[in-house]
N, C-alpha and C positions, 0 to 999 in steps of 0.2 A: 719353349722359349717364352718370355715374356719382356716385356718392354714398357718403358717410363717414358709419355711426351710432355715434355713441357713449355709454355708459352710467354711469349713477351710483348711489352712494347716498348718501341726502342725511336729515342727521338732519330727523324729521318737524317737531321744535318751529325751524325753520332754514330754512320751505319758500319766507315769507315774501322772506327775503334772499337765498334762493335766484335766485326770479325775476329780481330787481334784480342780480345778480352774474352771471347767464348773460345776460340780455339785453345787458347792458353787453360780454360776449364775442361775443355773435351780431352785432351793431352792429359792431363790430370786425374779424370775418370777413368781413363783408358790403364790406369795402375791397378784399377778396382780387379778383384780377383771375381771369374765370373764374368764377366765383358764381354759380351762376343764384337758388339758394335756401338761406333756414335756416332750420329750424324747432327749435323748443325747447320740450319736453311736459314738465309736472309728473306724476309720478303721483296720483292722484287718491286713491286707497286704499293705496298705497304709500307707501315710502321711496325708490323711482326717477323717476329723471329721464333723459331720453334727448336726445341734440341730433341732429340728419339735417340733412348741407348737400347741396346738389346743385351738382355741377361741369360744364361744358361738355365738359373734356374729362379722360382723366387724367393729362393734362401740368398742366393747371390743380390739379386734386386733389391730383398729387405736390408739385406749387409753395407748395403751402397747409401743409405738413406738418409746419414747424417749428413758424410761427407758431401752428398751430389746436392745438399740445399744448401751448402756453407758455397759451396764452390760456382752454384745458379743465383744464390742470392748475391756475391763477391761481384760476379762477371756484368750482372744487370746492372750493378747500383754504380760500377767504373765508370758505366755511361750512361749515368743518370736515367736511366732504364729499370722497367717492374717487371718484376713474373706475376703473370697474370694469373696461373694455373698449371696443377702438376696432377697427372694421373698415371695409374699405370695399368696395367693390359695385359692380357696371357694372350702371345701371337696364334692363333687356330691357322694362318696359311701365311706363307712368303712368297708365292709364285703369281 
C-alpha cells in the first residue's frame, strides 16, 4: 500500500469552508481507481489541515497525480489557503 500526505495552511476564521471545500476534493479522489482511502483532518488548535489517501498500489498513486494537485490546489486556494507540501510513502504497518 502506499499513501500521499499532504499539508496546508488554512486561514483560522475560513476553517468552516475549509471542510466543505476539501470534502468536496476527497469525494472527488475517491473516483480515483486504486483508492483504498482518504482522510481529511482540520487542525484543531492550528492553522493546518493535512489530507492522507491510501493507494493499492504506486501505479495507482502515480495515476492519481495530476488530478489530486488540480483538486488540492482548487480546494486551498477556495479559502484563500496554501499546500504547504506533498509527499508520498509506501505504508510498511497499518496496526
Amino acid at each position: 500500500m502506499f499513501a500521499r500526505l499532504s499539508m496546508y495552511q488554512i486561514p483560522p476564521e475560513r476553517k468552516g469552508e475549509a471542510q466543505a471545500s476539501f470534502e468536496g476534493a476527497v469525494g472527488q479522489i475517491r473516483e480515483a481507481e486504486g483508492l483504498e482511502k482518504a482522510v481529511f483532518m482540520l487542525g484543531s488548535d492550528s492553522d493546518r489541515a493535512v489530507t492522507i489517501t491510501f493507494w493499492e498500489s504506486h501505479a495507482a498513486m502515480s495515476a492519481s497525480r495530476v488530478m489530486a494537485s488540480r483538486l488540492r490546489s482548487d480546494a486551498a486556494s477556495s479559502v484563500d489557503g496554501e499546500v504547504l507540501s506533498v509527499e508520498e510513502f509506501e505504508v510498511i504497518s497499518d496496526e
